[in-house]
C-alpha positions as CSV (number, residue, x, y, z in Angstrom):
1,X,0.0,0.0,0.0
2,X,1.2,3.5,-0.9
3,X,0.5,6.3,0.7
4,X,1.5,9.5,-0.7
5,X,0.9,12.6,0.4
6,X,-0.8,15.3,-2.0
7,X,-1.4,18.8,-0.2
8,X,0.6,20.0,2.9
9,X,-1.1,23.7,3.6
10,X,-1.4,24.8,6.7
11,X,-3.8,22.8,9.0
12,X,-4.9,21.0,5.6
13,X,-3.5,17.6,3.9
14,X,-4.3,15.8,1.4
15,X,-3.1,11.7,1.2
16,X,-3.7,9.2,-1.8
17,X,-3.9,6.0,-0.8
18,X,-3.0,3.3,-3.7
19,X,-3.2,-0.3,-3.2
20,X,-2.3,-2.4,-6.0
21,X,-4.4,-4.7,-7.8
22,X,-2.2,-7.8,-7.3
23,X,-2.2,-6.8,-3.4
24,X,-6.4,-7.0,-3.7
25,X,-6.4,-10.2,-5.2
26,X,-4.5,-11.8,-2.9
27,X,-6.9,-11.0,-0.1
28,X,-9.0,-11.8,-1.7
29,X,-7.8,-15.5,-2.9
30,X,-6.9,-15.5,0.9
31,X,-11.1,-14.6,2.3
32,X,-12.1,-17.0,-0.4
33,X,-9.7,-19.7,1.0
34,X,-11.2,-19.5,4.7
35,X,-14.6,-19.9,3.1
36,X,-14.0,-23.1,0.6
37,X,-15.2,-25.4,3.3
38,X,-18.1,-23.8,4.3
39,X,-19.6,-22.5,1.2
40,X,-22.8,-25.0,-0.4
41,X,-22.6,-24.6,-4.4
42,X,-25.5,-27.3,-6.1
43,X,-23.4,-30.0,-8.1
44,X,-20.1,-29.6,-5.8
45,X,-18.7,-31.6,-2.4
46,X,-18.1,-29.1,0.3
47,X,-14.7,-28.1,0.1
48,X,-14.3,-29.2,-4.2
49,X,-15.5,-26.1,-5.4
50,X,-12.6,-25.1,-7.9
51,X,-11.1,-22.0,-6.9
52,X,-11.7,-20.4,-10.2
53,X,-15.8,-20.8,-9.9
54,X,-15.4,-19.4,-6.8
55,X,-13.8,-16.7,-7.9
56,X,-16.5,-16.2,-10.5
57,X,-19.3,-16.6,-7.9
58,X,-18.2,-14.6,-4.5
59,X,-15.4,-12.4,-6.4
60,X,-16.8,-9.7,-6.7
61,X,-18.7,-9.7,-3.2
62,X,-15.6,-10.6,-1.5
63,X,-13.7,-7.6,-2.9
64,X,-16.5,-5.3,-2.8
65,X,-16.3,-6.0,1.4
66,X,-12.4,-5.9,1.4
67,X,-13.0,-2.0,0.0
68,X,-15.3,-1.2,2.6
69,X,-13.1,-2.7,5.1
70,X,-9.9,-0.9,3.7
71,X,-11.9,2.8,3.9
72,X,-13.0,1.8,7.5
73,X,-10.0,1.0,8.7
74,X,-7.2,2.5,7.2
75,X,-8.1,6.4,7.5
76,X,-7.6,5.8,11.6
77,X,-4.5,3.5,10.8
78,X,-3.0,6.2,8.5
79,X,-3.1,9.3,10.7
80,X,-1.9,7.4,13.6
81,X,1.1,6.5,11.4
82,X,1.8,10.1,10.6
83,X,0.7,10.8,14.3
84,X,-1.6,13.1,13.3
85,X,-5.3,14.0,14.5
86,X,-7.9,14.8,12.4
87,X,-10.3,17.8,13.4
88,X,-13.6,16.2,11.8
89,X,-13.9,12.8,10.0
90,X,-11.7,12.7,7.0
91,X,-13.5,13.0,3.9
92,X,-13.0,10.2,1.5
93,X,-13.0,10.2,-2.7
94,X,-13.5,7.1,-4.4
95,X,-13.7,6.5,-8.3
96,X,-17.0,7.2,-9.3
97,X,-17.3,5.8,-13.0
98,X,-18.5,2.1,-13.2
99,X,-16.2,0.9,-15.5
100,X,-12.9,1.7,-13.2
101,X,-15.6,0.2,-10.3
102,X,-16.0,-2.9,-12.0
103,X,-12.2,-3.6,-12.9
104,X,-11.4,-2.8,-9.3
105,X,-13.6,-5.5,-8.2
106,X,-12.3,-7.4,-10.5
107,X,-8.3,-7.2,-9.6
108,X,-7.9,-5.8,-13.1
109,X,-7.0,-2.0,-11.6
110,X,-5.1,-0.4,-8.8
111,X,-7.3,0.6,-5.8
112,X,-7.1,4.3,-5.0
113,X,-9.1,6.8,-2.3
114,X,-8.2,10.2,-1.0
115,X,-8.3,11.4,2.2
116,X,-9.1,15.0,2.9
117,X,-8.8,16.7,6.0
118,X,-7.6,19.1,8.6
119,X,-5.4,18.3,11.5
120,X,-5.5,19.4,15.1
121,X,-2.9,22.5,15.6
122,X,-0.1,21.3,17.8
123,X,-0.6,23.6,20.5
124,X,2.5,24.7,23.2
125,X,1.2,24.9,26.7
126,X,2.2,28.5,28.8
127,X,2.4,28.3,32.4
128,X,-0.6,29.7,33.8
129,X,0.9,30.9,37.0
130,X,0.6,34.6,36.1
131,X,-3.0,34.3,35.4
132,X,-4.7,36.4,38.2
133,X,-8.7,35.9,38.8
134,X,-11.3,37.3,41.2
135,X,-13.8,35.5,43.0
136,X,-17.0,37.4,43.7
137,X,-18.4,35.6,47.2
138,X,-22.0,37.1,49.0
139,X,-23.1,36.6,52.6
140,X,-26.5,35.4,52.4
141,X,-29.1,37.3,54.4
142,X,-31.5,36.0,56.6
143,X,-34.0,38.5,55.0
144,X,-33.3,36.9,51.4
145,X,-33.7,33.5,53.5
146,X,-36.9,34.3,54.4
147,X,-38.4,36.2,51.9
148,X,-37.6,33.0,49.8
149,X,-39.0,30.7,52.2
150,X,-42.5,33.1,52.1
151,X,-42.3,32.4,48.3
152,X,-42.4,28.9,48.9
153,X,-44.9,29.0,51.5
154,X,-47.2,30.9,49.0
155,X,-46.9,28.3,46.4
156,X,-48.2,25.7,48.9
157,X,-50.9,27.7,50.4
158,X,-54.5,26.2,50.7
159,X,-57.4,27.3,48.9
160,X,-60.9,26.9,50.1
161,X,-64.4,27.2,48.3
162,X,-66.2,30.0,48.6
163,X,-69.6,31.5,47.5
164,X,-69.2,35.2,46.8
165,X,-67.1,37.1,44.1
166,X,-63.5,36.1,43.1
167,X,-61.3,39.0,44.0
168,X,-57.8,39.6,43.3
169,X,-55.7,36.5,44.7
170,X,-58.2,33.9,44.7
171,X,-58.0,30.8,42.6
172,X,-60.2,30.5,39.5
173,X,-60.7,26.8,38.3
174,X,-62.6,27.3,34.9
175,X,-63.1,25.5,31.9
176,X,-62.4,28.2,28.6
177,X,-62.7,27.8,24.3
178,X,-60.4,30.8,23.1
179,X,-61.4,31.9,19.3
180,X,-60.4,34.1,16.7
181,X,-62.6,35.9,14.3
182,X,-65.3,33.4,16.0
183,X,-63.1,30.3,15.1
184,X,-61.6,28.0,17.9
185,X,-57.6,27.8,17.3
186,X,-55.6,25.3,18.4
187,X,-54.2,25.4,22.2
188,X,-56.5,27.7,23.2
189,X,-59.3,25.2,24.6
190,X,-58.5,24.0,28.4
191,X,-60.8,22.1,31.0
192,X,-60.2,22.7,34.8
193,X,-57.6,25.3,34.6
194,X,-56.7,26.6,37.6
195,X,-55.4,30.4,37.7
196,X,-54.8,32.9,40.4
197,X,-56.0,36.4,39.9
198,X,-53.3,38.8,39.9
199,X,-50.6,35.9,39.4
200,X,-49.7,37.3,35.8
201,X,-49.7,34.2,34.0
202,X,-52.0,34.8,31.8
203,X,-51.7,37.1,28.6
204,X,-52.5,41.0,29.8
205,X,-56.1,41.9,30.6
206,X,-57.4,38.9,31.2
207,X,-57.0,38.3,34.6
208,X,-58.3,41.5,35.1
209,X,-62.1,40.2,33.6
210,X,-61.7,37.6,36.2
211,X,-62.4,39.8,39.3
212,X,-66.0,39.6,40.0
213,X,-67.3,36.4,38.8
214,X,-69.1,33.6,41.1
215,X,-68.7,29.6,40.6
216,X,-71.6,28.7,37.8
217,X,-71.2,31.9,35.6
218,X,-70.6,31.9,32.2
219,X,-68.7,35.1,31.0
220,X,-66.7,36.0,27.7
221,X,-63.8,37.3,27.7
222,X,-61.9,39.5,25.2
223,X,-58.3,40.7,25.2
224,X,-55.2,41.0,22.8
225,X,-52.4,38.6,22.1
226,X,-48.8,40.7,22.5
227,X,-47.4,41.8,19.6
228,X,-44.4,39.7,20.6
229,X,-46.4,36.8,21.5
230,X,-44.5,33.6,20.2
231,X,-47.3,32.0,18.0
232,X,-47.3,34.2,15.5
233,X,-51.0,33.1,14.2
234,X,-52.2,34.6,17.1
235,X,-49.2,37.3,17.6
236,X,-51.2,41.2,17.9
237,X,-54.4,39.5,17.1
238,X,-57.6,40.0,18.9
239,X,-59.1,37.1,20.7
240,X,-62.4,35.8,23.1
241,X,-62.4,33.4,25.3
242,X,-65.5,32.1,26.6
243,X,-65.5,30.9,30.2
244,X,-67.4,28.3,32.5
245,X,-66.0,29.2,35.7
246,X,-66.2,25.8,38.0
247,X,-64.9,27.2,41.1
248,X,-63.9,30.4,43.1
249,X,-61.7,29.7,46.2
250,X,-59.7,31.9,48.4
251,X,-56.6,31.6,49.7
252,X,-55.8,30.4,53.4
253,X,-53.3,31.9,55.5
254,X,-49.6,31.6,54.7
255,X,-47.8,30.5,58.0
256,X,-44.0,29.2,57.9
257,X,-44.2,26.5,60.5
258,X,-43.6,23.1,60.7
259,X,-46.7,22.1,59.3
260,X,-45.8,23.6,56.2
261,X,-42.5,22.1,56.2
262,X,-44.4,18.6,57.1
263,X,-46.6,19.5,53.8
264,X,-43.4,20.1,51.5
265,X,-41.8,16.9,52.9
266,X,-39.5,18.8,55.1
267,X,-39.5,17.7,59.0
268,X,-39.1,21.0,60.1
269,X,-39.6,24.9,59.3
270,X,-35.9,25.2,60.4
271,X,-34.9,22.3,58.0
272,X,-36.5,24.4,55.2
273,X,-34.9,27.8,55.9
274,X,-31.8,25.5,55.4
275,X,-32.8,24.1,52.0
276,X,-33.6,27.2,51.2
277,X,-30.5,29.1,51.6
278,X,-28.1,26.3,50.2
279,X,-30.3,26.6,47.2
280,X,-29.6,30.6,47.3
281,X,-26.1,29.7,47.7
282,X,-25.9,27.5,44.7
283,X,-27.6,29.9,42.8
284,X,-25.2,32.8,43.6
285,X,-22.2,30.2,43.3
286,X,-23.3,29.1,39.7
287,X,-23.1,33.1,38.7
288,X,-19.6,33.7,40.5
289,X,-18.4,30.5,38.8
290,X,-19.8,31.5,35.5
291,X,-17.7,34.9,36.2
292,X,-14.8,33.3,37.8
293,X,-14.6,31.0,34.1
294,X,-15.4,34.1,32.0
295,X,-11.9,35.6,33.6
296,X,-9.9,32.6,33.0
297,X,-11.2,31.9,29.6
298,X,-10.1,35.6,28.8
299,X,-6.8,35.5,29.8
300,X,-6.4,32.1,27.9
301,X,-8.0,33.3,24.5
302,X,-5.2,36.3,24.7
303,X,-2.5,33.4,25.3
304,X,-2.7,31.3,22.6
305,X,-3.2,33.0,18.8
306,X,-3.0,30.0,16.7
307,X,-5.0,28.9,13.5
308,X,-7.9,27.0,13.8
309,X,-9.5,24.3,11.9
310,X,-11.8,25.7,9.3
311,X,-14.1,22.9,9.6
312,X,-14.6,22.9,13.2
313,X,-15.2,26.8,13.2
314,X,-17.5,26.2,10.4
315,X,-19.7,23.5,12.2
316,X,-19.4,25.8,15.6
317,X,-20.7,29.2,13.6
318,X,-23.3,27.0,11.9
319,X,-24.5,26.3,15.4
320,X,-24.3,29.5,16.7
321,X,-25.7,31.4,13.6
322,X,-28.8,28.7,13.4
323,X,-29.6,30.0,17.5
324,X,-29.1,33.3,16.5
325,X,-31.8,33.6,13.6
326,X,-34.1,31.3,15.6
327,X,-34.3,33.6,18.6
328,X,-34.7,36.9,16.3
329,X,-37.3,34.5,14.3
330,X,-39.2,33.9,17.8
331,X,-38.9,37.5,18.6
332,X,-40.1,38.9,15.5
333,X,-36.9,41.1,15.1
334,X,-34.6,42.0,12.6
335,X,-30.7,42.5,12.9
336,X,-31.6,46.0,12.6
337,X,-33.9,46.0,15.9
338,X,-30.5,44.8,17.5
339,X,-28.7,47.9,16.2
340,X,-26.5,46.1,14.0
341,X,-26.5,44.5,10.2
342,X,-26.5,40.6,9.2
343,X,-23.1,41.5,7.8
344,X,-21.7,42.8,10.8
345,X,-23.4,40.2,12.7
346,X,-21.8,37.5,10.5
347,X,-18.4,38.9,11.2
348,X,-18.9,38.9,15.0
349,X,-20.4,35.4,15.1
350,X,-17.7,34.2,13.0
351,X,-15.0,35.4,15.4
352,X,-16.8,34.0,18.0
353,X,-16.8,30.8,16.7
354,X,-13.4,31.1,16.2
355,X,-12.6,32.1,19.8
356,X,-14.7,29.0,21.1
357,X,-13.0,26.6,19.4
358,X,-9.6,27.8,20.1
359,X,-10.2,27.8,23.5
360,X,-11.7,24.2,23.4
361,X,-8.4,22.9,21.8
362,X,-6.2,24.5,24.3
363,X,-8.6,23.1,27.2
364,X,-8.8,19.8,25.9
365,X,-5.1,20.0,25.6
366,X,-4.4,21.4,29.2
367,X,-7.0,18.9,30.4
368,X,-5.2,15.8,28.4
369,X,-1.6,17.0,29.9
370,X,-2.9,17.0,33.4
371,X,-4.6,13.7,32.9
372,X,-8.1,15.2,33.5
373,X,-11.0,12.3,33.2
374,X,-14.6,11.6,33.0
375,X,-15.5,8.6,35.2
376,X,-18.5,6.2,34.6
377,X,-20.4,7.8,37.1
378,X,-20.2,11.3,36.6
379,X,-21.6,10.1,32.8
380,X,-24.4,8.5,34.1
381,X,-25.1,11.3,36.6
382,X,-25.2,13.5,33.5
383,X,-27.0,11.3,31.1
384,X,-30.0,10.7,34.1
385,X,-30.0,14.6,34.6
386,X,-31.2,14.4,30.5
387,X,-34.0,11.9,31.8
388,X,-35.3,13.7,34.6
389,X,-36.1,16.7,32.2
390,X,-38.0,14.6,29.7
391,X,-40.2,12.3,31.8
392,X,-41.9,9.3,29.9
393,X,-39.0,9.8,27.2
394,X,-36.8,7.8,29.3
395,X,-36.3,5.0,26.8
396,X,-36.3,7.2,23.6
397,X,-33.3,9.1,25.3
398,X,-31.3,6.1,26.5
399,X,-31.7,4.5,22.9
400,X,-30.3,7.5,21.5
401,X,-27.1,7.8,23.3
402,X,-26.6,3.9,22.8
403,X,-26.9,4.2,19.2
404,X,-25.1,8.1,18.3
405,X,-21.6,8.3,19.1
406,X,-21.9,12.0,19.4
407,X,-24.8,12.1,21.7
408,X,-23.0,10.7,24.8
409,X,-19.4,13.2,23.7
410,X,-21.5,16.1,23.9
411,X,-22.5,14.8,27.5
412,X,-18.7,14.5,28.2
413,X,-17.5,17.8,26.6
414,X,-19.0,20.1,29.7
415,X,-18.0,18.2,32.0
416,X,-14.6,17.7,30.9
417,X,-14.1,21.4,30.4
418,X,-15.7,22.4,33.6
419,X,-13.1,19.4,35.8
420,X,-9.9,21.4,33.5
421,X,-11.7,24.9,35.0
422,X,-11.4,23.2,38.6
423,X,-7.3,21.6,37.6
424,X,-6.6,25.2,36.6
425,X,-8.1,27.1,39.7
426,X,-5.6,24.9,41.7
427,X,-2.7,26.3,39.7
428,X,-3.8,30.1,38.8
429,X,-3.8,32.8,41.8
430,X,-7.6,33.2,43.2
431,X,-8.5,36.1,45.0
432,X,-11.8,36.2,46.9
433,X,-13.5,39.3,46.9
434,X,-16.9,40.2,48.9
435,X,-19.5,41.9,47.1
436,X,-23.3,42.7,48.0
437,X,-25.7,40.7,45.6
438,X,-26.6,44.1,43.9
439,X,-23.1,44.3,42.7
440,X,-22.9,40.7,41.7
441,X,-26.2,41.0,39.5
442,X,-25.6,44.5,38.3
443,X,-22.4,43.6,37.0
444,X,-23.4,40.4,35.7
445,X,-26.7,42.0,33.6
446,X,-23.7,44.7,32.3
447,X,-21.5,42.2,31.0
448,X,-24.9,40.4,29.3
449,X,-25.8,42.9,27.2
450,X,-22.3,43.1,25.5
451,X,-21.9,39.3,25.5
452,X,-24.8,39.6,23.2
453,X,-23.8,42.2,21.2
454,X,-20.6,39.1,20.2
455,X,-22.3,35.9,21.3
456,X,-25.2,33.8,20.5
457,X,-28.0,35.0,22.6
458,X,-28.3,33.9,26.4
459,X,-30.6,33.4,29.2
460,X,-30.0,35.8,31.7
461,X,-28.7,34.0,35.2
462,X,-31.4,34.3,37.5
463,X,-30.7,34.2,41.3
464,X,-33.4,32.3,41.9
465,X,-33.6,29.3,44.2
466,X,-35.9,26.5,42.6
467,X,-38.5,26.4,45.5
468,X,-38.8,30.5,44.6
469,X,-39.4,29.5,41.3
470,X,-42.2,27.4,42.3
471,X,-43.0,29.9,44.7
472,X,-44.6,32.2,41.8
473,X,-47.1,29.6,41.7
474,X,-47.8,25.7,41.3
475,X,-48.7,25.8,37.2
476,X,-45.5,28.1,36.7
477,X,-43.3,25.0,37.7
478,X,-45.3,22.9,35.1
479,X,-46.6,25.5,32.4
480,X,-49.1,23.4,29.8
481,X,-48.4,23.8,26.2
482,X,-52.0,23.9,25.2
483,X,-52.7,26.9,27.7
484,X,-52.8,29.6,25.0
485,X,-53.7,32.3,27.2
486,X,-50.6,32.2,29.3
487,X,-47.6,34.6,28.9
488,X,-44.4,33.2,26.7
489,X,-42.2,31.0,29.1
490,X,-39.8,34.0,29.2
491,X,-42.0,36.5,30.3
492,X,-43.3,33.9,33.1
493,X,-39.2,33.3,34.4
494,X,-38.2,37.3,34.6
495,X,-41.1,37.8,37.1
């Protein structure tokens, strides 16, 4: 087998592969020989075939597998050889006219492939120990403690039945057919909906039409969809909703006691406050981590200037260009909206793309040096974090990381990056600094709006423990898709 090398420029090569007929044939006389003894040809002992109507027979099968083999096998076996590593899959170029196929199958011609592709930058680590970071820590409050713990205390308060008219903070449970000029449209039909008046989950103004009604009453009810809203059949558009109301209930008292704890499956109130503030905690840590990596990812990117794989920046703007035009598609903007052009925008994304993959090389590098790993279990903690947000998918998702290579590497890839964050922070100087959690979110929203200005839009970080989330109120944890009336998911999560 020859392999000769065809293009050499920069991170691109080129390599023709050429393995002589006579070299074919012999593997293949050689698959046909294992195979004599068990092959069954009508008119022939097993074992007596002649090798020359075998030939004619299984020839051209045998070789055809011997090609697909040699293109599985030898790419891998090839770049090892040269110890080199390919950015993507090599791409591979085969003879496409059937007459050259046919003589290769044959042993009558030379077999030849290409292999194009673009290897990995070799990349020169830099010590790290001038790299200087700042660690943003908060002192909890009890105040934030408990005005949390209130939150979650309203989200499990008791309702009870009542026989006069709903007022602001009861609980409506209704039945409701929303329409548009007089027509029903889809997700807008619901049956024992439960809503709080005043909760502002519902599109604007219609809560509102709520105050006043009794359990039994009929009552239409007409409002707007926002121009924003994200279905954009109904985005702007005016719409009724006629309403069965089933139920009017008030709330009960909200009391943080043990009882309460008991009724959230906490043994005590104390226990809760607990909870509570280690959720806070987490919270606040996720955003002074998300900082601290920002900083370190900085000083990094201004390290190493290398050049990157075309291909992988490519795949990596495609992603980040697909996001981009998806959220301004949701949002019914344009690029001008954003104060900028899809040129300009182009440029930016591009160099972000750039910047992320350069930094995932020299990570991945630092991380293979200092012999960072993912374990088994930190895997399957990952890959059961994926089930738990897709309940009664649990099957569908496990089938597809068991049969896409990728699917369980993208799994990896964060947690790899984020145990080469924690091998650096051992080696870089930290400094702790205390700030106030106006500080920490003020600066945080500052940096957001010019991280989207250069990077693929972002959810803003919300200090937010999860039992505050559910504290804005039991459906907000579990919003229904078919619940047309409600606010856009978004709207529902800056509350």
């Amino acid at each position: 087998m020859q392999v000769i090398e065809t293009l050499a420029q920069g991170l691109k090569r080129e390599i023709k592969v050429v393995i002589p007929a006579k070299d074919m044939e012999d593997k293949m006389n050689e698959r046909l020989a294992d195979v004599k003894d068990k092959i069954r040809i009508n008119g022939f002992r097993p074992g007596k075939v002649p090798a020359a109507h075998l030939k004619k027979v299984y020839g051209k099968s045998i070789m055809a597998e011997l090609v697909n083999e040699i293109v599985r096998e030898q790419p891998a076996a090839i770049l090892s050889s040269r110890g080199e590593k390919s950015a993507t899959q090599p791409e591979i170029a085969m003879t496409e006219d059937k007459d050259e196929a046919d003589k290769i199958l044959a042993a009558e011609q030379d077999f030849e492939f290409t292999l194009s592709y673009e290897v990995l930058p070799p990349i020169e680590l830099k010590s790290v120990k001038g790299v200087k970071v700042t660690r943003e820590v908060i002192d909890i409050s009890d105040d934030e403690v408990n005005e949390q713990v209130l939150k979650v205390a309203e989200s499990a308060r008791s309702y009870e039945s009542k026989t006069g008219k709903a007022a602001n903070g009861d609980r409506i449970t209704m039945d409701y057919v929303g329409k548009v000029d007089g027509e029903a449209f889809e997700g807008g039909t619901d049956q024992g909906a439960e809503l709080v008046i005043g909760s502002g989950r519902f599109i604007p103004g219609f809560e509102d039409q709520l105050v006043g009604v009794k359990a039994g009453e009929e009552k239409t009810i007409t409002v707007t969809f926002p121009a924003d809203y994200p279905a954009k059949n109904l985005a702007g558009k005016e719409a009724t909703f006629d309403i069965t109301v089933k139920d009017v209930a008030a709330p009960g008292k909200v009391e943080i006691n043990d009882e309460l704890a008991s009724k959230l499956g906490v043994e005590s109130a104390d226990r809760l406050k607990e909870i509570v503030r280690g959720q806070i905690e987490s919270q606040y840590g996720s955003l002074t981590r998300q900082k601290l990596k920002r900083q370190i990812l900085d000083q990094l990117d201004e390290m190493y200037k290398f050049e990157t794989p075309a291909s992988l920046v490519d795949a990596e703007y495609n992603g980040i260009w697909s996001q981009v035009n998806n959220d301004l598609a949701q949002s019914g903007k344009t690029f001008e909206d954003e104060d900028t052009t899809e040129e300009k925008a182009r440029e930016e994304y591009k160099t972000l793309a750039e910047r992320r993959v350069r930094l995932g090389l020299v990570l991945s590098e630092i991380g293979e040096k200092a012999g960072v790993e993912v374990t088994e279990d930190e895997m399957q903690r990952a890959i059961y974090d994926q089930l738990r947000q897709y309940p009664g998918q649990e099957k569908q998702i496990l089938e597809f990381f068991r049969s896409q290579p990728g699917a369980a590497a993208s799994i990896r890839a964060p947690i790899f990056e984020e145990k080469v964050i924690d091998h650096l922070l051992t080696e870089i100087d930290v400094t702790d600094k205390k700030v106030t959690k106006e500080e920490l979110l003020a600066e945080e929203e500052g940096e957001a709006k010019a991280e989207t200005k250069k990077a693929a839009p972002k959810k803003k970080a919300a200090a937010k423990t999860e039992a505050a989330d559910a504290g804005e109120g039991e459906e907000a944890a579990a919003p229904k898709k078919k619940a047309a009336p409600k606010k856009k998911a978004a709207d529902e999560s800056a509350e």
